[in-house]
N, C-alpha and C positions, 0 to 999 in steps of 0.2 A: 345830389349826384355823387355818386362813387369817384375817389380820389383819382386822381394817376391819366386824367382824361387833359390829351392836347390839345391844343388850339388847331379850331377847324377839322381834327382828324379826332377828335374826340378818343377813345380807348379802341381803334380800329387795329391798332398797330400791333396792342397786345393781343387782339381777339384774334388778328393773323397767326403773329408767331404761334400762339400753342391756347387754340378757341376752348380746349376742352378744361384744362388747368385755368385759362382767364374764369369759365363760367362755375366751375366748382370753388375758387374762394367765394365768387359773389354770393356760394349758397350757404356761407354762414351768416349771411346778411336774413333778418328772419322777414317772411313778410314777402314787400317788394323793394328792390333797387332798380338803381336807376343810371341806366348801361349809354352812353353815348358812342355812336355809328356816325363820325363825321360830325353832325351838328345836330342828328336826328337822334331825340330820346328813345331808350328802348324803358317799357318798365318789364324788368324782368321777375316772373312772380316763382317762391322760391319755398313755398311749404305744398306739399301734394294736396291739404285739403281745400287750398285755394283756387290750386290747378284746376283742380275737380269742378269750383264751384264754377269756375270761368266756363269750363267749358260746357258743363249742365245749362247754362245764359248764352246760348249761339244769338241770340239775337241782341244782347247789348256787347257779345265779344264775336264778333262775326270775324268770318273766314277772311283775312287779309295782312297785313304787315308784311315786312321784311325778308321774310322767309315764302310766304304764300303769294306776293306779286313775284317772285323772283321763279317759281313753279308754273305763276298763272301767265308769266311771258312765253313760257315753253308747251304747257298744255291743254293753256286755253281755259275756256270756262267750263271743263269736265266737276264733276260728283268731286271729284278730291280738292277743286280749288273754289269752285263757285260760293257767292254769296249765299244767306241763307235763302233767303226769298225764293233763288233758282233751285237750290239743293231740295224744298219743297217739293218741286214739280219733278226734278230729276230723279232722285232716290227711290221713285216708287217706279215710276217705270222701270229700272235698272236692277233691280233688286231681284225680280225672278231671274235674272242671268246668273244670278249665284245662288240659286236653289240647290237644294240638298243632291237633286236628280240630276244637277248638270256640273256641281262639284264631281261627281263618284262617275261623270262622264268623263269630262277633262282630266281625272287623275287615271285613268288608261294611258293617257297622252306624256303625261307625269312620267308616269314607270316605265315606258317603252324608250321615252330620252335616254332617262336615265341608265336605264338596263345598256341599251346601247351603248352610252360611252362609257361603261365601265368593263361591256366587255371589249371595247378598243384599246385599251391600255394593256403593258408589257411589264410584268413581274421587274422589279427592280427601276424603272422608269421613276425619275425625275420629274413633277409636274409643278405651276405655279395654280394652285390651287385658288385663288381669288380669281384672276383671269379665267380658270378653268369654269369654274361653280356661275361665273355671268354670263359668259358664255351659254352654260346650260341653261338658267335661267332666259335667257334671249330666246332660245330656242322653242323651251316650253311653252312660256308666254305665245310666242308668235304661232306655234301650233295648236295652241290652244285659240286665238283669236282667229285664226284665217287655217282653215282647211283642203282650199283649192290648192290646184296643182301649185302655182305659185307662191306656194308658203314658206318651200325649204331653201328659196332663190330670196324673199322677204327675209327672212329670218337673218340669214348670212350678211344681208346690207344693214341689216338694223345693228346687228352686234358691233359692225365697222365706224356706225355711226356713233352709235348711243355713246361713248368714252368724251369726247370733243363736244358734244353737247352737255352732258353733263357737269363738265370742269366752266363751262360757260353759265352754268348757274350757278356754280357758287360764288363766282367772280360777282354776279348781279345782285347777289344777296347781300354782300357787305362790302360792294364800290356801288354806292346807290345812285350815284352820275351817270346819269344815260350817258354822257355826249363820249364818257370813255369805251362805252362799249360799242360806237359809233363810227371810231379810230380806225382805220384799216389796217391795223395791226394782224401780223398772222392770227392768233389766239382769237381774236373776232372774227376772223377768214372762217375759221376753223369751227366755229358755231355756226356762224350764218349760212354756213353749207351743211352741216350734218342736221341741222334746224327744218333747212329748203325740202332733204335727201328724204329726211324720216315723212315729210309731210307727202313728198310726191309717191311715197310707197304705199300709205294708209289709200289718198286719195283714189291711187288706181285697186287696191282693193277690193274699194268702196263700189267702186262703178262696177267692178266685176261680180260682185255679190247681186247690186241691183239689176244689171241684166239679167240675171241668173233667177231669181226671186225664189228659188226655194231655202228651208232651214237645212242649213248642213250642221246643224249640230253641234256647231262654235258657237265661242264667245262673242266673234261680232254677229252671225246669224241672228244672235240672242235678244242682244242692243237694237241689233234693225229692224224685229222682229215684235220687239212690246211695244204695251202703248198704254196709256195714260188711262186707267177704267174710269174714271169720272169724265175726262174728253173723249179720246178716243186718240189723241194726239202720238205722234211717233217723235221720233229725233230725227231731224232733217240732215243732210251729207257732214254739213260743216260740225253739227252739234258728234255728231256719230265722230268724225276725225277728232275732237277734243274726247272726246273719251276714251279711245283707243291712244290716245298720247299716253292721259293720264293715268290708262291700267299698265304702259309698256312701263314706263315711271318707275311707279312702284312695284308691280312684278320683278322686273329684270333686277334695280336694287335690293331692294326689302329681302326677297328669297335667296338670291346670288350671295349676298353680303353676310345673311343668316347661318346658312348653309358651310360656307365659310367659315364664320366664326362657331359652327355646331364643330364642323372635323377638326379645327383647330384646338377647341377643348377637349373633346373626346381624346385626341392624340395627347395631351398635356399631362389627362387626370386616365389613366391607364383603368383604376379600377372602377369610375363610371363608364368608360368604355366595355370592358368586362361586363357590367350589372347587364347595360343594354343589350350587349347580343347573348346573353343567358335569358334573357325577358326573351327575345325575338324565335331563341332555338324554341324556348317553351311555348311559346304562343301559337307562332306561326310554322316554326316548323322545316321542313324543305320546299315550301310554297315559296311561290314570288309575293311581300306582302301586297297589302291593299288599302283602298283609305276603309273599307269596313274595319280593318285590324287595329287602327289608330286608336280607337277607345278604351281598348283591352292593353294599351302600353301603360301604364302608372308610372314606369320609372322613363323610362323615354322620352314622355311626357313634361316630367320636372325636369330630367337635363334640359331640355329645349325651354324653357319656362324660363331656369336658371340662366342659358345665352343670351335670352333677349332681355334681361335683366339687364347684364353686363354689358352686350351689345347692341342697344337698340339701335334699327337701322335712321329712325329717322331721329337724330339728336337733340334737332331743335326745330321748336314749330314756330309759329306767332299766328296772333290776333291782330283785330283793331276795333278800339269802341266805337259804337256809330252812337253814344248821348254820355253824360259821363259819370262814372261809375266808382262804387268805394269798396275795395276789396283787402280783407286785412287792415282793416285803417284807413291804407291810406287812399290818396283821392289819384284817381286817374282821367283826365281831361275826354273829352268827345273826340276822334278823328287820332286816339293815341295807339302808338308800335306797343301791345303787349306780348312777349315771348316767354317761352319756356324751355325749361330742358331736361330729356327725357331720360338723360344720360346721368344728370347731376340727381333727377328723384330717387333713382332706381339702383344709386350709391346711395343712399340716404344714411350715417349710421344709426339716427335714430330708428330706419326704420327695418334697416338691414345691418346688424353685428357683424364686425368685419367684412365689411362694402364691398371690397376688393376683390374677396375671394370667390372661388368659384366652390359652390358647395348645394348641389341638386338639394340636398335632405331639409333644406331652411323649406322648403314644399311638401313638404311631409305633413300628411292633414292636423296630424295630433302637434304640431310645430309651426304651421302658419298662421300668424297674428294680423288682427286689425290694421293695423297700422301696415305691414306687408301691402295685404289686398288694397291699399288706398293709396301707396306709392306707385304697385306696379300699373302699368298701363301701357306698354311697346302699340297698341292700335289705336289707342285713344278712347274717350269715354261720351257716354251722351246719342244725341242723335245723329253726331257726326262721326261715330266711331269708323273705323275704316270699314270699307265696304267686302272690301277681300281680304278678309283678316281669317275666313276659313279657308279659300282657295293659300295663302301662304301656310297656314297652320297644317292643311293635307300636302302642299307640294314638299317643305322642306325635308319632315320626316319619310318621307316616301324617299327622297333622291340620296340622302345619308344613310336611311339602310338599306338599300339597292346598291349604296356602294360600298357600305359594310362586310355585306354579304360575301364580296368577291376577296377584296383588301385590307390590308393592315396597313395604315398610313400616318406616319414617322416623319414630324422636321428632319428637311435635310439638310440642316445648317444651324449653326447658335444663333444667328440672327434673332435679332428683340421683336417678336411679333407684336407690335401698338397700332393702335386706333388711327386712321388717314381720314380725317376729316374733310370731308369736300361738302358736297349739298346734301349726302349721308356719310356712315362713318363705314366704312370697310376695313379690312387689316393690310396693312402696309406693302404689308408681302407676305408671302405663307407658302413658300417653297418646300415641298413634301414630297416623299418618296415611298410607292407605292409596291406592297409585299402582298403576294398572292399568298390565299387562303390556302389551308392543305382541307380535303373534303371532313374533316371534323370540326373543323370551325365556320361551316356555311350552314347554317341555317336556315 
């Protein structure tokens, strides 16, 4: 066990004050360490080709620990939290909802948000652009899932909800005491309503779509609409509600947070900003882009490669053995918390010279190394890779250069823009003020 670990409270205390600085010494520990949460071990594995190998073995590192019962209280037993055994049955049905045809459908929905609220904003206007980008993201998401009338009345309760839900998982994830989060304490009030709120919105969706029984075209149309080619089997209300948890989840973070930390750099490093919209004048032109144009970005491409290096959204995952397993050496018991972090690979300086920096060109084909392609991984690897890891990869670059296009967006303040670690990592704050284009720099 690693040093500095208290009685009963184990190394909780330091993982609170500052989780990202606690988990980057641990990664000079080669191998695995061994992390205590209270009185419960974590082994935290700390070389990327172990990471790898862990999760290429979903069935002796199956979907659970610390991080994913604390997901799986919130979203049920959806594709992102289930065991493998269920992820079997579920990922296939699920998996034409993010077909090629129904990405390049949903990103119409993409670029219409977006377009929108960038032409709501006023030349010299002040915005908090984290807040802002989740918002959109809420938005998209829920337009993208639910098409009826009542989607832009959804959307707007979800965005109110999702914050207080949220902040109530991380609390679960490293206060593993049920009975505290039982307390009626405001902070529990404050979950157990935004928890009750999101569930009663899905639910009445839900019944509205089934009376309805035609495909509109959406995301849930899509879900209620496959079925299992070996059964013939569907997803029943409740299975359908956990999956629309689990894609609001990560939609609304994953892209919001992304999206964020893309304008935050762009704004930072002036002449990757630059490359980009000389890429987009050339490419695209005085069009609105498109996710057809996505492929034809090289360089836009790597800047966004490069953020989610830096800022993956989801920083730390975990496992759990169901028999016991030897990884790097050492031994790891059956029914054990193993985690990782996605944050601490993806600094690696082995695998990345100068970790810290932000520098698109380390993607540069004639410059990316072995060792690169086997650190990065922001969706994860195997068969459980994320399932909408194209729907974020088409929404963020869509909603950044749709707001490119209009703006030029500038910290408006010295404030230290750092990592706020919660159940993902988002930026603190990213107060930015926004400068209309003159017609020679829209694209």
């Amino acid at each position: 066990m690693l040093p500095g670990a208290m009685p009963l409270a184990g190394h909780l205390w330091q993982i609170l004050r500052d989780p990202l600085l606690f988990f980057e010494r641990q990664h000079r520990h080669v191998g695995v360490a061994v992390v205590r949460v209270g009185t419960k071990p974590l082994h935290l594995v700390t070389r990327p080709d172990l990471v790898r190998q862990l999760l290429n073995d979903p069935v002796t590192f199956d979907k659970g620990g610390i991080f994913i019962e604390g997901v799986r209280s919130l979203a049920g037993n959806g594709v992102a939290t289930c065991p493998t055994a269920d992820h079997k049955v579920q990922r296939p049905i699920l998996q034409p909802a993010f077909h090629h045809r129904r990405i390049v459908e949903y990103s119409k929905v993409m670029e219409e948000c977006a377009d929108t609220l960038a032409r709501s904003w006023s030349d010299a206007q002040q915005l908090e652009m984290v807040r802002t980008m989740h918002r959109l993201a809420a938005e998209v998401v829920t337009r993208t899932l639910f098409s009826g009338p009542g989607a832009a009345h959804a959307a707007q309760e979800i965005q109110r909800l999702f914050p207080p839900m949220l902040a109530g998982l991380y609390r679960r994830m490293f206060i593993p005491a049920a009975w505290v989060h039982k307390v009626p304490l405001p902070i529990n009030i404050a979950f157990d309503t935004a928890l009750s709120g999101i569930h009663r919105i899905i639910r009445r969706e839900i019944r509205t779509y089934r009376a309805d029984g035609r495909d509109r075209g959406d995301l849930l149309s899509a879900m209620m609409h496959a079925t299992d080619e070996n059964t013939g089997a569907t997803l029943t209300d409740t299975e359908l509600k956990e999956q629309v948890i689990s894609m609001l989840m990560t939609a609304i973070e994953t892209t919001g947070s992304a999206a964020a930390w893309l304008l935050h750099s762009l704004a930072e490093n002036p002449d990757a900003e630059g490359a980009v919209l000389e890429e987009l004048r050339r490419t695209v032109g005085d069009r609105q882009l498109n996710a057809q144009d996505l492929g034809n970005l090289p360089v836009f491409r790597r800047v966004l490669t490069e953020v989610l290096r830096l800022y993956p959204p989801f920083w730390l995952l975990s496992r759990v053995t169901t028999r016991p397993a030897t990884i790097g050496g050492y031994r790891i018991p059956a029914h054990a918390d193993v985690v990782f972090s996605l944050y601490c690979l993806h600094r690696d300086p082995k695998a990345f010279p100068s970790p810290h920096r932000f520098d698109p060109d380390r993607w540069l084909p004639d410059r990316v190394t072995a060792e690169q392609k086997q650190a990065q991984m922001p969706f994860g690897v195997g068969t459980r890779k994320c399932i909408g890891d194209v729907y974020g990869l088409t929404e963020v670059p869509l909603i950044v250069a749709t707001v490119l296009r209009h703006w030029r967006l500038r910290h408006a303040t010295d404030v230290t823009v750092t990592p706020l670690v919660k159940g993902t990592m988002r930026p603190n704050s990213l107060p930015m003020v926004v400068t209309r284009r003159t017609a020679a720099f829209v694209y």
